[in-house]
Each structure stands twice: as C-alpha cells, then as structure tokens.
Backbone as numpy.savetxt, mean C-alpha at the origin, in Angstrom:
# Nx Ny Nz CAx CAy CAz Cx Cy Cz
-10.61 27.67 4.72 -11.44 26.56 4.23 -12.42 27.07 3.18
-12.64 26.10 2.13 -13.70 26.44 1.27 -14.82 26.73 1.56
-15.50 27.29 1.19 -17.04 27.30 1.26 -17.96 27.02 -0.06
-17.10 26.74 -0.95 -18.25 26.70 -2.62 -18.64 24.90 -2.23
-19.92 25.29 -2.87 -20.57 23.56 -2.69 -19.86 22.49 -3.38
-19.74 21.42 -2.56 -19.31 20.20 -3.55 -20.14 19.60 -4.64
-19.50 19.59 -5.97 -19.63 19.37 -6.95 -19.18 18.33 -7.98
-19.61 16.79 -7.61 -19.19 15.63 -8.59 -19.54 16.10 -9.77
-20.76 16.52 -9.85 -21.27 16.43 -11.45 -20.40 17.56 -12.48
-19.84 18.53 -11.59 -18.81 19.51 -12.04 -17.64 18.74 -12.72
-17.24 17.54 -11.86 -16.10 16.95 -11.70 -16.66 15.50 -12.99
-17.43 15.09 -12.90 -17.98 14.01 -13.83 -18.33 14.63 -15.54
-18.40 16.42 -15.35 -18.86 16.64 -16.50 -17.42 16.97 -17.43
-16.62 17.15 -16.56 -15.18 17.49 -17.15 -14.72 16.65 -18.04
-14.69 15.50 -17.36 -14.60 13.98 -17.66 -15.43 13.46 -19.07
-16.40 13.70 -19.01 -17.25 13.76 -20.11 -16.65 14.36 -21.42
-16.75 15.76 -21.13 -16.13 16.53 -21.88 -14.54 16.01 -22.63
-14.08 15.46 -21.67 -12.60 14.89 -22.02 -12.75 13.61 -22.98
-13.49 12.97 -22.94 -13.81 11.74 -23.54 -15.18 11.89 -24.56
-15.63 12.88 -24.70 -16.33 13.08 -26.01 -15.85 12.59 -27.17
-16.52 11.85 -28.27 -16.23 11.06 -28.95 -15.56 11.73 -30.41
-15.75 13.12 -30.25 -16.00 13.89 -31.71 -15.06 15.17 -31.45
-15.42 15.76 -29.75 -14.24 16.69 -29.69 -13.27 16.54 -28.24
-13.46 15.66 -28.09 -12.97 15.55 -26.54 -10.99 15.03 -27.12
-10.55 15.01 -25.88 -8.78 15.33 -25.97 -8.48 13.75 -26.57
-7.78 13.78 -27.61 -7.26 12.78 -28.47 -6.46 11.54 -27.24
-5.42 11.95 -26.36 -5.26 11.39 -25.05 -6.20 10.38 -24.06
-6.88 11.29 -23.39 -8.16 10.29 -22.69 -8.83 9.98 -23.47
-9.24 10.10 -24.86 -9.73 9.35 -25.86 -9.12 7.67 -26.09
-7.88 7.60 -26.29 -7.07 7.10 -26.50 -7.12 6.00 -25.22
-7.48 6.44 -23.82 -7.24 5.28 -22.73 -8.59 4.32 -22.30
-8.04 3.09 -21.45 -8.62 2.47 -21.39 -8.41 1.49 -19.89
-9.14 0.63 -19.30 -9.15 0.69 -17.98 -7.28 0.32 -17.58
-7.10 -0.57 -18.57 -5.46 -1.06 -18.71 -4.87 -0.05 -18.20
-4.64 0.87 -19.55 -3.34 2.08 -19.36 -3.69 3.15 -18.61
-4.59 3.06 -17.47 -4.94 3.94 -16.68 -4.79 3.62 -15.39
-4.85 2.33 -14.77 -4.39 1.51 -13.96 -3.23 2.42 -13.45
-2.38 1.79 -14.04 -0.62 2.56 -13.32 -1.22 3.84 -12.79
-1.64 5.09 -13.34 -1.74 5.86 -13.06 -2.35 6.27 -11.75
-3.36 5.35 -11.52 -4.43 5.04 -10.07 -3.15 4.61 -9.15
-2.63 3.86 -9.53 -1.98 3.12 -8.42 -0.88 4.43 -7.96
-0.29 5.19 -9.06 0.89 6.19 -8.99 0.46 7.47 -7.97
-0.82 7.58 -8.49 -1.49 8.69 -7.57 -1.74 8.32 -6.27
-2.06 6.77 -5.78 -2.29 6.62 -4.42 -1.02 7.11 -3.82
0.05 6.38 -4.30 1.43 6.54 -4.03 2.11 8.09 -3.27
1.38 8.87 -4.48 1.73 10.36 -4.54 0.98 10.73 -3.34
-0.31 10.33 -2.50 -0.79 10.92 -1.87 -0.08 10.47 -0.26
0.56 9.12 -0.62 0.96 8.37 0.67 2.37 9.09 0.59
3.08 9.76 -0.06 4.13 10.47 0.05 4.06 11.88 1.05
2.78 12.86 0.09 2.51 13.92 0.69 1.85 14.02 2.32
1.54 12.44 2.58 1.07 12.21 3.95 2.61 12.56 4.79
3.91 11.83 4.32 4.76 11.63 4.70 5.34 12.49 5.36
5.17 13.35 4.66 5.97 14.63 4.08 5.27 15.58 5.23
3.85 15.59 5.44 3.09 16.44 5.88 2.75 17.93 5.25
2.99 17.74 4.26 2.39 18.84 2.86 1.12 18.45 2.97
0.59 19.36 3.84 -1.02 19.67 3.64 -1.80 19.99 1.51
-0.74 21.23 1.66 -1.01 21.63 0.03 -0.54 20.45 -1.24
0.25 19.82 -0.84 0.43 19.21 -1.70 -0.36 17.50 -1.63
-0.94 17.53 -0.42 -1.85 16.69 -0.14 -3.13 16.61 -1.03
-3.54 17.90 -0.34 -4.98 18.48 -1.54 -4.70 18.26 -2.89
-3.74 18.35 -3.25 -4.18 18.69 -4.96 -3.66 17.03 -5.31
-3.31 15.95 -4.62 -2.66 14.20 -5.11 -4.18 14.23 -4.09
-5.31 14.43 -4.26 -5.98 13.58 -3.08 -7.05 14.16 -4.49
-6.67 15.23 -5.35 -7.77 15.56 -6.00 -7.60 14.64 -7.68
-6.43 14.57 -7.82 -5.64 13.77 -8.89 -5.98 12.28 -8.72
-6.33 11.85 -7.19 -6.50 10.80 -7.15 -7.86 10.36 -7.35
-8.97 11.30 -7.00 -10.36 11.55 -7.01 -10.59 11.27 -8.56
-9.75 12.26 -9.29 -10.10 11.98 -10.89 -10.19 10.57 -11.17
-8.98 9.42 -10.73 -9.03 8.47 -11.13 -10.16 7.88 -11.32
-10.79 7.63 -10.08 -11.98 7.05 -9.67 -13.05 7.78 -10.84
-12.96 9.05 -11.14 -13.92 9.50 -11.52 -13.59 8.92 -13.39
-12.56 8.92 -13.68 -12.12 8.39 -15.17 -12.49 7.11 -15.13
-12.54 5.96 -14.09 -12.72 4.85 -14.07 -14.04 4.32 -14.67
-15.19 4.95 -14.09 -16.70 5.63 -13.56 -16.92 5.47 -14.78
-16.13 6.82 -15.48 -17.40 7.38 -16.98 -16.32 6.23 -18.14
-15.24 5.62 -18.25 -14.90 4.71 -19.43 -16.04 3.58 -19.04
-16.35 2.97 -17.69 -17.17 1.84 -17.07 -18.91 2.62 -17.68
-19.26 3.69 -17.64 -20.55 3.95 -17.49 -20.39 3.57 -19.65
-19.71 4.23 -20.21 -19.13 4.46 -21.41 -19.67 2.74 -22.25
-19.59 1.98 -21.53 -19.37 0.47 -21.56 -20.32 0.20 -21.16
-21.33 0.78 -20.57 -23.04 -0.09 -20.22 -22.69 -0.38 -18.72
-21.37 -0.46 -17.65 -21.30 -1.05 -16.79 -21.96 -0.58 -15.40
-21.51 0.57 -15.16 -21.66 1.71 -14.12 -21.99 3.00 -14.07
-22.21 3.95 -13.55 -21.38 4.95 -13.64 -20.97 5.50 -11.84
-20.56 6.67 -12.19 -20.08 7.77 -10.79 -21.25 7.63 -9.82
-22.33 8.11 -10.47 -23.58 7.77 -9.23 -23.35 6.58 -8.50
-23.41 5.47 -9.02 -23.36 4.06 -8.69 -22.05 3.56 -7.84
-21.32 3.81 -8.26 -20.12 4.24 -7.25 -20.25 4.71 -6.16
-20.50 6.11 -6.08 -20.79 6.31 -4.81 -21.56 5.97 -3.76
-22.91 5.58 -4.37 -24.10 4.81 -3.91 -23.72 3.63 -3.28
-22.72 2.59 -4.16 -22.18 1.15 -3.30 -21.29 1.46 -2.42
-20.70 3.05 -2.33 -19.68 2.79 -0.95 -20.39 3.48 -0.10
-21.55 4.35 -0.03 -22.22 4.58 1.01 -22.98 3.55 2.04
-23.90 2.53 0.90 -24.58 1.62 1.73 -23.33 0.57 2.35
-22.30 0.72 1.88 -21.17 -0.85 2.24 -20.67 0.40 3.43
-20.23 1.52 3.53 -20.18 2.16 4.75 -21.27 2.36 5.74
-22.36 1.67 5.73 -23.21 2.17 6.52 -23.80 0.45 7.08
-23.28 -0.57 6.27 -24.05 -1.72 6.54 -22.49 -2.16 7.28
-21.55 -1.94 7.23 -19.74 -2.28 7.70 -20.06 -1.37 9.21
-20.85 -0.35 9.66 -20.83 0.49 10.93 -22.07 0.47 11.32
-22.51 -1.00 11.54 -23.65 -1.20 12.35 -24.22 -0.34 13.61
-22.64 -0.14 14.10 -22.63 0.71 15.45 -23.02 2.19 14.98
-23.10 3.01 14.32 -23.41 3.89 13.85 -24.71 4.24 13.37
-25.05 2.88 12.01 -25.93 3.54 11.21 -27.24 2.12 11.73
-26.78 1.48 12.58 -28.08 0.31 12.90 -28.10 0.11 14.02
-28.24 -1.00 15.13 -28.43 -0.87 16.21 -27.96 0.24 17.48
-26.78 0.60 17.00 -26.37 1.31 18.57 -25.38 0.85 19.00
-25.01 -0.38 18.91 -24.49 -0.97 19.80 -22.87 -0.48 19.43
-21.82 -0.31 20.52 -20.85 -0.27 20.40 -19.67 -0.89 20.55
-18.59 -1.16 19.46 -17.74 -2.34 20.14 -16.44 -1.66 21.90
-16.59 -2.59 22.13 -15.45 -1.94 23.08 -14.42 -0.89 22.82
-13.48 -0.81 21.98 -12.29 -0.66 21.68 -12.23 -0.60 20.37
-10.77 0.18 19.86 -10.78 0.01 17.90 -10.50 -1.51 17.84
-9.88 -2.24 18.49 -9.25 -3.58 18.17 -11.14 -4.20 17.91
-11.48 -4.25 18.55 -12.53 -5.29 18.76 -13.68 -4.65 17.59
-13.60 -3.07 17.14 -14.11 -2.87 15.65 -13.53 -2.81 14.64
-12.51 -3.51 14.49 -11.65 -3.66 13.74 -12.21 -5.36 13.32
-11.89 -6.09 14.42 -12.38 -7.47 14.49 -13.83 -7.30 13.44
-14.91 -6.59 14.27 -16.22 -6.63 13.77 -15.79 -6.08 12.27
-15.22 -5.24 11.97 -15.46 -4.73 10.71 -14.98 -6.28 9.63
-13.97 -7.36 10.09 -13.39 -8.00 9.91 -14.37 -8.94 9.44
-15.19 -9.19 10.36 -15.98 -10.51 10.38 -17.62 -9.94 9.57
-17.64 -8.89 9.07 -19.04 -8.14 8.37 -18.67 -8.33 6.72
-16.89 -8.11 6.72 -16.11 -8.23 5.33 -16.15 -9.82 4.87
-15.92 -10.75 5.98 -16.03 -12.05 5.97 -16.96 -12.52 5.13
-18.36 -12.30 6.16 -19.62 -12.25 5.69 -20.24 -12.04 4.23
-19.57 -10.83 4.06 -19.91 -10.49 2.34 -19.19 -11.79 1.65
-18.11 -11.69 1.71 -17.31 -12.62 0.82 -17.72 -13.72 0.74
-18.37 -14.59 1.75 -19.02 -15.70 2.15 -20.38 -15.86 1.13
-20.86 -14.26 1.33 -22.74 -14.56 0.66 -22.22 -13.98 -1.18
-20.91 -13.74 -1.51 -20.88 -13.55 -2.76 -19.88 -14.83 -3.32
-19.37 -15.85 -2.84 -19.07 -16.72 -3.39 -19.63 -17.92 -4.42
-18.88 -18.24 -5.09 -19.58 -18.62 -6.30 -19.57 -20.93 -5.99
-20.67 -21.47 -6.03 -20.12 -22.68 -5.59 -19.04 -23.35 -6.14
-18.75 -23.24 -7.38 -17.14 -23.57 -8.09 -16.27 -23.38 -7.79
-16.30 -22.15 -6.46 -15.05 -21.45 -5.86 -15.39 -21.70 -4.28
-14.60 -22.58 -3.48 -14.85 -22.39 -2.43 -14.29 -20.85 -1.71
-15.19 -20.40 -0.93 -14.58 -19.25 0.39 -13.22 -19.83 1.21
-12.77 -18.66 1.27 -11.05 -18.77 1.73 -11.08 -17.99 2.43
-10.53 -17.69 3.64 -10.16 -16.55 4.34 -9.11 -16.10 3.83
-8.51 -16.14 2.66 -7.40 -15.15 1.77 -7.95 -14.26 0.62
-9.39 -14.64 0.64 -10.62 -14.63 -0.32 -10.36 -12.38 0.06
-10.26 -11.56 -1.21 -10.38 -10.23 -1.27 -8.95 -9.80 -0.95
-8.04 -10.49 -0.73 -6.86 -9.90 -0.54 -6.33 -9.36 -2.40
-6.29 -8.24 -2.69 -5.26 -7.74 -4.05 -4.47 -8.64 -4.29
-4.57 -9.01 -5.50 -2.72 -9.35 -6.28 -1.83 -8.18 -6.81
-2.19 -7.15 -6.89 -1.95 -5.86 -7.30 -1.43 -5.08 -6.32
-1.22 -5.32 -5.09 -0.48 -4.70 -3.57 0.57 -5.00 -3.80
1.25 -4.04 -3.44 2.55 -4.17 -2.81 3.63 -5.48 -2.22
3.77 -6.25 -2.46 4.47 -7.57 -2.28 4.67 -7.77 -0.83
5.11 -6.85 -0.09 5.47 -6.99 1.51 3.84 -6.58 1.88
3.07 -6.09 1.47 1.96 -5.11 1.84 0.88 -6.47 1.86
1.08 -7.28 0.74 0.25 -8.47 0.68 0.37 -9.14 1.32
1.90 -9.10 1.83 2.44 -10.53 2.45 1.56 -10.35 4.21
1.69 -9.22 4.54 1.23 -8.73 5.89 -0.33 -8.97 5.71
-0.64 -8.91 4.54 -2.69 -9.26 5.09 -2.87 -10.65 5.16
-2.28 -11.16 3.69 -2.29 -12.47 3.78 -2.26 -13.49 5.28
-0.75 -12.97 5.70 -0.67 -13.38 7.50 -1.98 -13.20 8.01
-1.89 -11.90 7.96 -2.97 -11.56 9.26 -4.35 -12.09 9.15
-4.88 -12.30 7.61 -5.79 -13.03 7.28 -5.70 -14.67 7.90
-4.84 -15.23 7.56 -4.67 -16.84 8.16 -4.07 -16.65 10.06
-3.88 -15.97 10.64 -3.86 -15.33 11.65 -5.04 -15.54 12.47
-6.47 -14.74 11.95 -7.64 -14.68 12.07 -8.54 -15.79 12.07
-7.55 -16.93 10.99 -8.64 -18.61 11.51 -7.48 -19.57 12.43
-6.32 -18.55 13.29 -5.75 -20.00 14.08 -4.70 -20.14 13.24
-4.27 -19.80 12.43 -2.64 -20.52 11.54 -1.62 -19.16 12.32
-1.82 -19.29 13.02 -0.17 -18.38 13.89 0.73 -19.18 14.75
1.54 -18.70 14.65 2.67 -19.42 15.90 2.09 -18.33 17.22
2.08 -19.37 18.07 2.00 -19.20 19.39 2.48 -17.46 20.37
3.55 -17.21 19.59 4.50 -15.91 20.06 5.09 -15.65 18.83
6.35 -14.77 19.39 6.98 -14.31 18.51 8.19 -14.66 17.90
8.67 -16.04 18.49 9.92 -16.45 19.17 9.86 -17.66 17.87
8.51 -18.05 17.34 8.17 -18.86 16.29 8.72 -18.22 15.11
8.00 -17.13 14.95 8.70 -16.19 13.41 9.76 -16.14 13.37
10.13 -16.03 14.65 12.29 -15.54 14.90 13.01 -16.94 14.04
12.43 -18.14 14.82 12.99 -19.46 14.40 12.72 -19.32 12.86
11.59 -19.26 12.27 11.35 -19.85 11.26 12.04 -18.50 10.46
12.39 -17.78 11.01 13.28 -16.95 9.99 14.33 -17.27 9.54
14.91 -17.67 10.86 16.75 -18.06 10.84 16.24 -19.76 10.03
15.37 -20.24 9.63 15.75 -21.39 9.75 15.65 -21.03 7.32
14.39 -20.24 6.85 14.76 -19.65 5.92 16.12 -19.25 5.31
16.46 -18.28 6.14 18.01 -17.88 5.90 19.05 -19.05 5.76
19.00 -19.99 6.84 19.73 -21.26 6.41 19.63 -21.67 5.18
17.76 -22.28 4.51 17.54 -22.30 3.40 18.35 -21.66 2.15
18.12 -20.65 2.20 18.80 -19.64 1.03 20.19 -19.82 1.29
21.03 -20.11 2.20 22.26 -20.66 2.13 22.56 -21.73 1.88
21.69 -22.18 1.75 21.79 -24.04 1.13 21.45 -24.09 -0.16
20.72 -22.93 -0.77 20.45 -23.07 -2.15 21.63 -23.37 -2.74
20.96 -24.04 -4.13 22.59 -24.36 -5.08 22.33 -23.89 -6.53
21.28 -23.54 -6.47 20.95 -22.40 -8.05 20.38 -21.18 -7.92
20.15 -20.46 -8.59 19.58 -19.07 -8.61 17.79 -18.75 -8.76
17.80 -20.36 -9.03 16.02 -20.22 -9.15 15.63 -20.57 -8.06
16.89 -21.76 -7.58 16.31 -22.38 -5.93 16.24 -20.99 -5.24
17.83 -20.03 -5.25 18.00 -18.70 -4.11 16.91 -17.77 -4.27
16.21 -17.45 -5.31 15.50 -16.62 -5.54 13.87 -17.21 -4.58
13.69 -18.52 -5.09 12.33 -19.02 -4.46 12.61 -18.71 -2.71
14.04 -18.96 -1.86 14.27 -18.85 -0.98 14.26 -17.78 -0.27
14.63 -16.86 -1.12 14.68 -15.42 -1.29 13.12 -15.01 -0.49
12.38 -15.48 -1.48 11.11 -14.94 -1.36 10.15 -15.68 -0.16
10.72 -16.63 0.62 10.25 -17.32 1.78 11.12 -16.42 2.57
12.27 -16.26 2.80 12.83 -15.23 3.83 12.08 -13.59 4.00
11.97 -12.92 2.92 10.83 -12.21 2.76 9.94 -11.78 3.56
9.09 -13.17 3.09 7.69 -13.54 3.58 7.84 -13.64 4.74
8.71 -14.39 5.67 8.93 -14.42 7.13 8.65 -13.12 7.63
9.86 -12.39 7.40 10.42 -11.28 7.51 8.96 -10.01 7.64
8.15 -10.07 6.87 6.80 -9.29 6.60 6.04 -9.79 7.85
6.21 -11.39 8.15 5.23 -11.50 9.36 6.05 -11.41 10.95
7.40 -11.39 10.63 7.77 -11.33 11.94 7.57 -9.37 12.44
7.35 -8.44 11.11 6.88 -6.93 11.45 5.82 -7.12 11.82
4.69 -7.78 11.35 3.30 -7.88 11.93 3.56 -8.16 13.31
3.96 -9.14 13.38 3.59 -9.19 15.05 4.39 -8.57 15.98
5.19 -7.91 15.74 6.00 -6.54 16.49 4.53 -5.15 16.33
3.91 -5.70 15.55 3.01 -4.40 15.20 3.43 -3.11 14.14
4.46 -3.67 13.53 5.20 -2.83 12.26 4.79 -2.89 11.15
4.09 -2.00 10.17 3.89 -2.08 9.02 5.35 -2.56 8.47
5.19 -3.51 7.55 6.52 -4.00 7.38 6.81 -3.17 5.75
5.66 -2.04 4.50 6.23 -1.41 3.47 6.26 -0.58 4.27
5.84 -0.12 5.27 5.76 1.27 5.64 7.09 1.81 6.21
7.84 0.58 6.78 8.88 -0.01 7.78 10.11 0.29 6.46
9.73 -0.48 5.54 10.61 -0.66 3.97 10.58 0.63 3.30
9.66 1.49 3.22 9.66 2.99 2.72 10.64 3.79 3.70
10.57 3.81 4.82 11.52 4.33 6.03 12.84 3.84 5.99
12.91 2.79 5.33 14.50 2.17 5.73 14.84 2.46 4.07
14.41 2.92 3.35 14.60 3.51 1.83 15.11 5.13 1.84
14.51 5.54 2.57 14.69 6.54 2.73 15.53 7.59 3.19
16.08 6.41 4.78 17.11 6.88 5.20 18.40 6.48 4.21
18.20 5.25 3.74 19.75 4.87 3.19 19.69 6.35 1.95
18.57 6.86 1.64 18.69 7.53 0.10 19.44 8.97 0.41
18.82 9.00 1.67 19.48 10.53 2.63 20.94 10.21 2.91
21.10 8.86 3.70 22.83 9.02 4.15 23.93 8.98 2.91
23.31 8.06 1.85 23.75 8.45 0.43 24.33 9.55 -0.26
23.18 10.14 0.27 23.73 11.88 -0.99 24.36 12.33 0.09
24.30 12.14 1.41 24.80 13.12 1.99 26.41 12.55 1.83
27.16 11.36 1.93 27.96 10.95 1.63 28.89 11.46 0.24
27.82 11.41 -0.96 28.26 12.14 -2.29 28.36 13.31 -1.87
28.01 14.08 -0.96 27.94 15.74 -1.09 29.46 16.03 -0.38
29.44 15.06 0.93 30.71 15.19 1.56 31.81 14.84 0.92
32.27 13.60 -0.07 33.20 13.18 -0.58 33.41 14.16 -2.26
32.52 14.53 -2.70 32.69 15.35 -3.67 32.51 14.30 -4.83
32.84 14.72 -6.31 32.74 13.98 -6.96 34.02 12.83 -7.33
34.99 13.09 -6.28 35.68 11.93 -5.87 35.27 10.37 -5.50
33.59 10.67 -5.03 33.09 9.42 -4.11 33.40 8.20 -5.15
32.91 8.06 -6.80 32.74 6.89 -7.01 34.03 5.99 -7.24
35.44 6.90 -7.05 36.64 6.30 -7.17 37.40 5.99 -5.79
36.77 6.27 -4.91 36.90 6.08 -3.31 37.27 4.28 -2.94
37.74 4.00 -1.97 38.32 2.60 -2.00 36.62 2.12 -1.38
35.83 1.20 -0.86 34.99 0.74 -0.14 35.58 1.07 1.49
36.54 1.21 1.70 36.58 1.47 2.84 36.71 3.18 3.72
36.89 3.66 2.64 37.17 5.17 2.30 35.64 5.51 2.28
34.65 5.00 1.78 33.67 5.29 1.12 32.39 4.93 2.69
32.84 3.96 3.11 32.44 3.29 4.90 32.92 4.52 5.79
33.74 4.99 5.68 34.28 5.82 6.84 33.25 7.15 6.31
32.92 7.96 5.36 31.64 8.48 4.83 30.94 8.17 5.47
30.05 6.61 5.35 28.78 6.18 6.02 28.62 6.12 7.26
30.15 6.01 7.76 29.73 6.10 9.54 29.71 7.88 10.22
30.75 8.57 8.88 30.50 10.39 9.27 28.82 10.78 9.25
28.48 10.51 8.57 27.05 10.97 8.16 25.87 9.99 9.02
26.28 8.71 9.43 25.54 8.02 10.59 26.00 9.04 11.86
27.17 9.81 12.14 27.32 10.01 13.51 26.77 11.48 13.25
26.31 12.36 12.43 25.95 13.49 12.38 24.82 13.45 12.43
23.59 12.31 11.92 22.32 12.38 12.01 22.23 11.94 13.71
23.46 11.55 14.42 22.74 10.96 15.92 23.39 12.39 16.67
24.07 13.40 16.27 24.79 14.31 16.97 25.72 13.76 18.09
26.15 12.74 17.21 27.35 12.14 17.93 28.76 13.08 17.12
30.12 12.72 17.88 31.27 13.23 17.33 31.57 12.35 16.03
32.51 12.38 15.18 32.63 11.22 14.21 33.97 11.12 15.04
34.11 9.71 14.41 35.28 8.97 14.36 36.64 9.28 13.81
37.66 9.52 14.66 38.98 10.04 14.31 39.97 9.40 14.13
C-alpha cells in the first residue's frame, strides 16, 4: 500500500497544465464537455469490467482514468466561470454527510441495509422535492439518467414507481404481462409497430429481473459473455471450417462446448 499523501491539486494541476491556453496539448485543448462525455461513460465501463474480472491492478489504474474524468470535467466547468474541483468535492461531501444522518447527525440507526436504503431513498426524494421548479411538477421518476443504460433505466424507473404503489401484487403479474407483450409483438403487422413492441417486451422483461432480485444489465453482461465464450470456443473446435458448416453441424458445436463447460460427456 501507498504511503505518499493524497494529492488533488497534483492531479488538478496536470489538468491545468494540459489545457493551458498558449502551451498546453493541442488535444485537451481541442475538447469540450460534449466530446468528453463518451469517454466518462467508457471509463466507468472499463472499471465495471476490471471489477468483473477481479484485476485488482487493472482496477487501480480505470479507477484513476476515471478520477481524471471528473477532474477534466471540473477545470473545462471552472474554465467557464461555473465550478471548479474544490466545489465538487465540497457538494459530495456535505450531500454524503446530510444522505447518512445515521452517521454524521443524530445517531440514530436504521434497522437493516433494506430499510437504509429506503431512508437514503426518501432523503433523495426530499432534495428533488425542495429543488423543483413550479413549471415542473415533482415525479417520482424525477433524477433518473436518460444517459443509462436502457435495461439499467428500465430497472430504476420500475423500482422508482414501485416505491409510490404502481407494482403488481407478486410476481406472477410480470410473468402475465410478459407473455401477454410477446403475444403483442406477434400480432404486430409492421416493423415500427414490432420494434415499439419490441421495446414493451423489454421493459417487462427488466422488471420481471427486478423482482427476482436480478440486476437485469448485469444479468445481460453475463448472458453476453457466456454466448461470446461458447462462440470462440466453437470456432476454435470447428477450425476455420465453422462458417461453411450446415446450422446443424454448427448446433452439435454448441451443445460440445455447452457439455464441456458443465463436465458433462458430449453427445454421440
């Protein structure tokens, strides 16, 4: 473990340096909150990989790549009259310390993570409530990203309307209203209807993982993953014969390489 002191202003002066107007790198000169975006989002990505993975080392250095972001964000925003890095950090300390009442104010403790989870829930509420604008009514969908992940949204969104009473009863509701989707999309008769249908089956589909308790991208990264593994392993076994293989030639592959990941025998 390290021992040299932590150092933003080390890390803020770099930044500086990079974006100097006269000698700083023609590149981060060049960017702006736009074309820097992707990059924030790419690095979270990179770090939710190396979680995956359990690469400690390669953790550290996408957790430090990702740090920059924030910190590039900071000095183009301070750059602009808006913010800077100080100020940043400053609003997530007091919003961490006013969000853990139990900690940093009374004492008091919630039961269980569920029930500070709830509280943290209903403190987030709160804000959103005392920063609403009267032209805009408060929503309990009110802070959810448009910028998430599509299944990732679809799961807060739920769980958000969840939280005021819009749930089915069990689980046996999502099941129905799934199969009854899927009917939908089989009844479509155009490609704009199948596609809109598409995206209600989906949406089901995201809340019937919620209430199993399944991250439903996290669920979708896992089921990506394996097909990407039984894949090559398929190309590796068939040689470069595979892409002229009949579909059924090419199935008998997918079930060799399904029965080797279960240390089952294959099929003869």
């Amino acid at each position: 473990m390290s021992t040299a002191p932590l150092s933003l202003d080390r890390l803020a002066g770099i930044m500086a340096a990079l974006r100097h107007k006269e000698h700083g790198c023609p590149w981060d000169l060049a960017q702006d909150f736009d074309t820097i975006a992707p990059y924030t989002i790419e690095e979270a990505y990179e770090v939710a990989e190396a979680i995956a993975l359990r690469d400690m080392a390669e953790l550290k250095k996408e957790l430090g790549d990702l740090l920059f972001q924030v910190v590039f964000h900071s000095r183009m925003a301070e750059e602009a009259g808006h913010f800077a890095l100080a100020d940043v950090v400053t609003a997530l300390c007091e919003k961490m310390e006013r969000r853990h009442p139990h900690i940093f104010g009374d004492g008091t403790r919630a039961a269980d993570a569920v029930a500070q989870k709830d509280e943290w829930e209903r403190i987030k509420a709160a804000e959103r409530a005392a920063a609403g604008a009267p032209e805009r009514p408060v929503s309990a969908l009110d802070g959810v990203a448009t910028a998430l992940p599509a299944l990732m949204r679809a799961e807060k969104l739920q769980a958000r309307a969840a939280r005021v009473g819009f749930e089915w009863p069990d689980v046996s509701g999502v099941r129905a209203k799934l199969e009854e989707e899927l009917a939908e999309f089989d009844a479509a008769t155009d490609d704009t209807h199948r596609a809109e249908e598409m995206g209600d089956v989906l949406f089901v589909a995201a809340n019937l993982a919620r209430r199993h308790g399944i991250d439903p991208e996290a669920a979708l990264r896992a089921g990506n993953a394996k097909f990407e593994r039984r894949f090559r392993a398929m190309e590796a076994l068939a040689g470069t014969a595979f892409p002229t293989l009949l579909l059924a030639e090419q199935e008998a592959y997918w079930q060799q390489v399904k029965a080797a990941e279960r240390g089952l025998p294959a099929a003869g």
